[in-house]
C-alpha positions as CSV (number, residue, x, y, z in Angstrom):
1,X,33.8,-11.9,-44.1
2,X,30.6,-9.5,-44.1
3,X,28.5,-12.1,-42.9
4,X,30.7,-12.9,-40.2
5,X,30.9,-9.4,-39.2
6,X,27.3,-9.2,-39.2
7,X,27.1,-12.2,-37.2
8,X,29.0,-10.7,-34.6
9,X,27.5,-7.3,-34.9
10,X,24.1,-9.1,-34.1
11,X,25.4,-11.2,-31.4
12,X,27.2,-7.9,-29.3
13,X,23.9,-5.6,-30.5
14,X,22.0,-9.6,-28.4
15,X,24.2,-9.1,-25.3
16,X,23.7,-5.4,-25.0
17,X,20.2,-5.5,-24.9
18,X,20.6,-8.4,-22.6
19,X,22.5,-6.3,-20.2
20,X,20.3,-3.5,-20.7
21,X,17.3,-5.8,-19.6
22,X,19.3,-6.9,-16.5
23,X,20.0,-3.6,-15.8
24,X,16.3,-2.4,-16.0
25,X,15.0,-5.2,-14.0
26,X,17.4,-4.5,-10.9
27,X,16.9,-0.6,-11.4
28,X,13.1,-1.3,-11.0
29,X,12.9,-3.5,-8.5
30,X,15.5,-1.3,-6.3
31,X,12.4,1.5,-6.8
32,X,9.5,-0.6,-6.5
33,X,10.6,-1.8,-3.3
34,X,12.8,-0.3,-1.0
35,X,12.4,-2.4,2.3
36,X,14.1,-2.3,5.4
37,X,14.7,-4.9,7.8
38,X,15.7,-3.0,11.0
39,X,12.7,-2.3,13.6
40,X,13.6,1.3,14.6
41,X,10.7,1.5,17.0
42,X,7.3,-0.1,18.3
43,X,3.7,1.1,19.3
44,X,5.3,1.2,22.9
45,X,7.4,4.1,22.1
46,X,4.5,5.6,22.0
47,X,2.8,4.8,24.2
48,X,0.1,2.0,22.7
49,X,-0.4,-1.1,23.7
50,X,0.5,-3.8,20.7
51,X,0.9,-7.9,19.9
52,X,3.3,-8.4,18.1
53,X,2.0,-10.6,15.2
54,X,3.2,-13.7,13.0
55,X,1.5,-15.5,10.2
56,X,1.6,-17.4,7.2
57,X,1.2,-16.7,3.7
58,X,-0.7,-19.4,1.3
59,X,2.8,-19.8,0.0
60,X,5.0,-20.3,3.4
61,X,6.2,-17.3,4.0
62,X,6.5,-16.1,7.9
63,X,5.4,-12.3,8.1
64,X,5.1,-9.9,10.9
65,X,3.0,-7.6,11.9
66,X,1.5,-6.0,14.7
67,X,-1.8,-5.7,16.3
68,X,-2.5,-2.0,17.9
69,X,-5.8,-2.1,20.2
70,X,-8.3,0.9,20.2
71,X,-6.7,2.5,23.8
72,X,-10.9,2.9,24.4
73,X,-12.0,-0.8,23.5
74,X,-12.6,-1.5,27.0
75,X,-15.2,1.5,27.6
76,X,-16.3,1.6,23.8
77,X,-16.8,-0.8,20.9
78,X,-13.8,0.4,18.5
79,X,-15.7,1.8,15.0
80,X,-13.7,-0.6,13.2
81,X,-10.7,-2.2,12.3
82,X,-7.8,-0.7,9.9
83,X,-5.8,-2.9,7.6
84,X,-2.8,-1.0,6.8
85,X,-0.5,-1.8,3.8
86,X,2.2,0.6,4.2
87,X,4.2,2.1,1.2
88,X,7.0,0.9,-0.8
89,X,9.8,2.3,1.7
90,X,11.0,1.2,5.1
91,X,8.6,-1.1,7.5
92,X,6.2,-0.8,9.7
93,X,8.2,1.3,12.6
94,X,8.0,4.1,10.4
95,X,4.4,4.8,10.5
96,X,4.3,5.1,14.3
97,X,2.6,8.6,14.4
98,X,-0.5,7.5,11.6
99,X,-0.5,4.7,13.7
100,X,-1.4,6.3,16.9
101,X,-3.8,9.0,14.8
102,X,-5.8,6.0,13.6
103,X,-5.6,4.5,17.2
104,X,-7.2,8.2,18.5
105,X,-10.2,8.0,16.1
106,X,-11.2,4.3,18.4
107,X,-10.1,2.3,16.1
108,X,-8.0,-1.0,16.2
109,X,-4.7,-1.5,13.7
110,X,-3.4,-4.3,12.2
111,X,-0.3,-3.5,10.5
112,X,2.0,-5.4,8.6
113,X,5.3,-6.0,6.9
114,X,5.2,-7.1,3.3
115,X,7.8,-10.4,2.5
116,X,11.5,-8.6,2.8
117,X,10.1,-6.4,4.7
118,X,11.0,-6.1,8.5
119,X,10.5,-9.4,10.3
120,X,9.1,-10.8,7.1
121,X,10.1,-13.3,4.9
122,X,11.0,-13.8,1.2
123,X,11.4,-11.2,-1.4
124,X,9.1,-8.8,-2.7
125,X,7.2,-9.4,-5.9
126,X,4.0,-7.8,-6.9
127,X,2.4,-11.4,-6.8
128,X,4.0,-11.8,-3.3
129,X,2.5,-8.9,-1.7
130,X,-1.0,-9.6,-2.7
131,X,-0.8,-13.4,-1.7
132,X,0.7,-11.1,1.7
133,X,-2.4,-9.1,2.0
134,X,-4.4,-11.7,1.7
135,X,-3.0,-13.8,4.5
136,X,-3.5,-10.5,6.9
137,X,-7.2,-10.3,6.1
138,X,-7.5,-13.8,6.5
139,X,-5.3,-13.5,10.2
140,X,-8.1,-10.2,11.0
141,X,-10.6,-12.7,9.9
142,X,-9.6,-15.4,12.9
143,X,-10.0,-13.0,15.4
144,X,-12.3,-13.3,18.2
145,X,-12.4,-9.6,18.7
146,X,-12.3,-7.9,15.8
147,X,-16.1,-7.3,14.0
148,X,-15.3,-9.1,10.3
149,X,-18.2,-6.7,9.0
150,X,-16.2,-3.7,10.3
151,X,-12.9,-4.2,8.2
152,X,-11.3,-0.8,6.6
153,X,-8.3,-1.7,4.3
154,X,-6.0,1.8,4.0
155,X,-3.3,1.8,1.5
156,X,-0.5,4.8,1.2
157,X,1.5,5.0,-2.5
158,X,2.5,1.7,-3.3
159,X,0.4,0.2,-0.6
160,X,-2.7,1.8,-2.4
161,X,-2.3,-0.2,-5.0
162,X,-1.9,-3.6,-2.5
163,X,-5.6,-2.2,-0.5
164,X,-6.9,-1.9,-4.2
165,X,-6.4,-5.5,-4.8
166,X,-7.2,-7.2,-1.8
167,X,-10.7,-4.6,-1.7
168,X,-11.8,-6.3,-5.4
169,X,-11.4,-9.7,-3.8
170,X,-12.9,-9.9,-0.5
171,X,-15.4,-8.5,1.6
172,X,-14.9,-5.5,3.7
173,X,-16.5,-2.2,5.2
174,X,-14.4,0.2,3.3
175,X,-10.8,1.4,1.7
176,X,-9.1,4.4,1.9
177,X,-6.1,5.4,-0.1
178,X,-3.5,7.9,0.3
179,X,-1.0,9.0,-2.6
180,X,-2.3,6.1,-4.8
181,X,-1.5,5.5,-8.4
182,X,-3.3,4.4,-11.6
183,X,-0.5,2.2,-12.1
184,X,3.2,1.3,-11.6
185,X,3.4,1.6,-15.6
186,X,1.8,5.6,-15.4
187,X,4.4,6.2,-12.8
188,X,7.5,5.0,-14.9
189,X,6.0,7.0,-18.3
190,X,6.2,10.0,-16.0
191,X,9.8,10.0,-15.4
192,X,10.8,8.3,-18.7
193,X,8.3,8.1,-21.7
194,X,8.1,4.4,-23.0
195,X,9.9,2.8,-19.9
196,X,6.3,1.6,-19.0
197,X,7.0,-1.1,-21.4
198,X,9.6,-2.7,-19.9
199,X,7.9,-2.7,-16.6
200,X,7.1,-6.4,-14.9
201,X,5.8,-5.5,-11.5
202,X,2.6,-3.4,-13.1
203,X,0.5,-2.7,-9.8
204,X,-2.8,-2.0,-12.6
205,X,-5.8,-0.4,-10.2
206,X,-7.8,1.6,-12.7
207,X,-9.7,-1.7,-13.4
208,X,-10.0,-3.2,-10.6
209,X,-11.3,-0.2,-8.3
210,X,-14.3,-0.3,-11.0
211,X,-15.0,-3.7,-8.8
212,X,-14.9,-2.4,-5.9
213,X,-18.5,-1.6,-4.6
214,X,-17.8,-0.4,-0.6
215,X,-17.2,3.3,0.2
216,X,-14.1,5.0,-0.8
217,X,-11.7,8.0,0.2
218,X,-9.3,8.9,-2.1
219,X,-6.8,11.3,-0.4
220,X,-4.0,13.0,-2.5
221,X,-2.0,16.3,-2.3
222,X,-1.9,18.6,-5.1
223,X,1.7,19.3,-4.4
224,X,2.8,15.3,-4.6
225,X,6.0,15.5,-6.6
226,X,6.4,11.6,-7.5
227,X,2.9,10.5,-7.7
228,X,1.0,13.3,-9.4
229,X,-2.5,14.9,-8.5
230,X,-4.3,13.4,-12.0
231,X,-3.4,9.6,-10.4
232,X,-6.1,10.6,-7.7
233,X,-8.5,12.2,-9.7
234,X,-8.4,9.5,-12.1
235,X,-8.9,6.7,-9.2
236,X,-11.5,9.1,-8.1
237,X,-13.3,8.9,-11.1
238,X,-12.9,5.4,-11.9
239,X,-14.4,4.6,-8.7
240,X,-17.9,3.5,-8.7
241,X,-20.3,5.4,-5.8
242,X,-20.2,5.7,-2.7
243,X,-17.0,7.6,-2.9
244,X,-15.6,10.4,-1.4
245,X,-12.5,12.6,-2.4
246,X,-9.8,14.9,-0.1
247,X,-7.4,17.1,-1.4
248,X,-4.6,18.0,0.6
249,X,-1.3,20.0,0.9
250,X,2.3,18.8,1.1
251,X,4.5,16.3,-0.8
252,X,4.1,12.8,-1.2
253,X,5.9,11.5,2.1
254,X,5.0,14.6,4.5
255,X,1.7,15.5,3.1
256,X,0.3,13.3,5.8
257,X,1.8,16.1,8.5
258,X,2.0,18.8,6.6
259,X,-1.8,18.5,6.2
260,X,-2.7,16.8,9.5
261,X,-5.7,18.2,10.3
262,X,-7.7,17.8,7.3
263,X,-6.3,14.0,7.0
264,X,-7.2,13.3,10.2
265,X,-10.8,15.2,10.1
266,X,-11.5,13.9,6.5
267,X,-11.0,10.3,7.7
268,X,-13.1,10.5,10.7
269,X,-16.1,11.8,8.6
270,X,-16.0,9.2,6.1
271,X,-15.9,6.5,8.9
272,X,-18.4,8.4,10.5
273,X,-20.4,8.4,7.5
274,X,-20.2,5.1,6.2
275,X,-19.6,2.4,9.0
276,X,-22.2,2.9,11.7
């Protein structure tokens, strides 16, 4: 009888964990990724000029994205052209207004929706969204009027982490991120000690920024209450030179407005610095 109720003991102790484990892998993937599908507005709203953009992945998946001219490319040669991987949240219709500040500084956007994102495909998965990166350089890449030495990848929170990646890979004239993290892992140990552990969709860039030879600017606010100041200065000093680093003001999804001015100026200089 006591090995049978140890038996049982094990086997419900087996199906909690079980549980637990399903539990933890929904929770994280709901906060990893929180897309949405709805388009809420376009570059027209206002007032750019845009294509809207399909392509394929190297594994099938249909994305969207769209493709915002510099309004002074037919005076001046735009000073480059600005990947954008957005953050974990929303789509691309909510980043209108950084849009259109990229689009004053002359230069061209191509922004995209990562699978389950928007018009996209699929589901995403931290394997996913890099193999969805990819496929955007490699669209930027086709272009007959885009520079291919002129390619700045710029990466906010999660999407930091994406630029990281796809910057250790390929070829391009520079990376910016915004908000960025060490890792996913760091991120989860902050809320809940040890929970790093159980976390699949890692998003690891302290290595691989080492990699990464082309200028840098690492933006992050000293007020960002989910990805904390030490992320930045640790990408920061992981970095290898050239590199630059801007500390700004506000939280993590209004630091951007909050500190306008200095984002907007800070950005400039390093483009102004490093792609001539």
């Amino acid at each position: 009888m006591k090995y049978i109720f140890v038996l049982k003991h094990l086997a419900f102790s087996g199906i909690l964990l079980i549980i637990l484990l399903v539990y933890i892998r929904l929770i994280e993937r709901r906060t990893i990724f929180y897309p949405m599908k709805k388009i809420e507005f376009t570059p027209s709203d206002s007032g750019m000029k845009y294509e809207d953009i399909f392509f394929w992945t190297a594994d099938g998946k249909k994305l969207n994205g769209w493709f915002v001219p510099s309004p002074l490319s037919d005076a001046v040669k735009p000073r480059a052209t600005l990947l954008y991987c957005h953050g974990n949240g929303g789509n691309i219709s909510h980043r209108i207004e950084i849009i259109k500040m990229f689009n004053q500084l002359n230069m061209n956007v191509f922004i995209f929706d990562y699978r389950g994102y928007g018009k996209s495909e699929g589901s995403p998965s931290e394997k996913g969204i890099y193999l969805d990166v990819l496929a955007a350089y490699d669209y930027l890449l086709k272009r007959g009027d885009t520079e291919k030495n002129k390619i700045v990848v710029y990466g906010e929170s999660l999407g930091s982490a994406v630029a990281i990646e796809l910057a250790s890979r390929v070829n391009i004239a520079g990376i910016i991120c915004f908000g960025g993290f060490t890792s996913a892992v760091a991120v989860a140990n902050e809320i809940f000690p040890f929970l790093g552990v159980l976390i699949t969709q890692k998003f690891i860039s302290i290595p691989k920024i080492k990699k990464v030879s082309v200028p840098k600017l690492i933006i992050h606010s000293r007020q960002d209450e989910i990805v904390p100041f030490r992320h930045g200065e640790e990408l920061f000093a992981s970095a290898n030179a050239p590199k630059e680093f801007l500390a700004i003001r506000g939280g993590h999804n209004d630091a951007v407005f909050v500190s306008y001015n200095e984002f907007k100026t800070g950005i400039e200089s390093f483009i102004k610095k490093y792609l001539r």
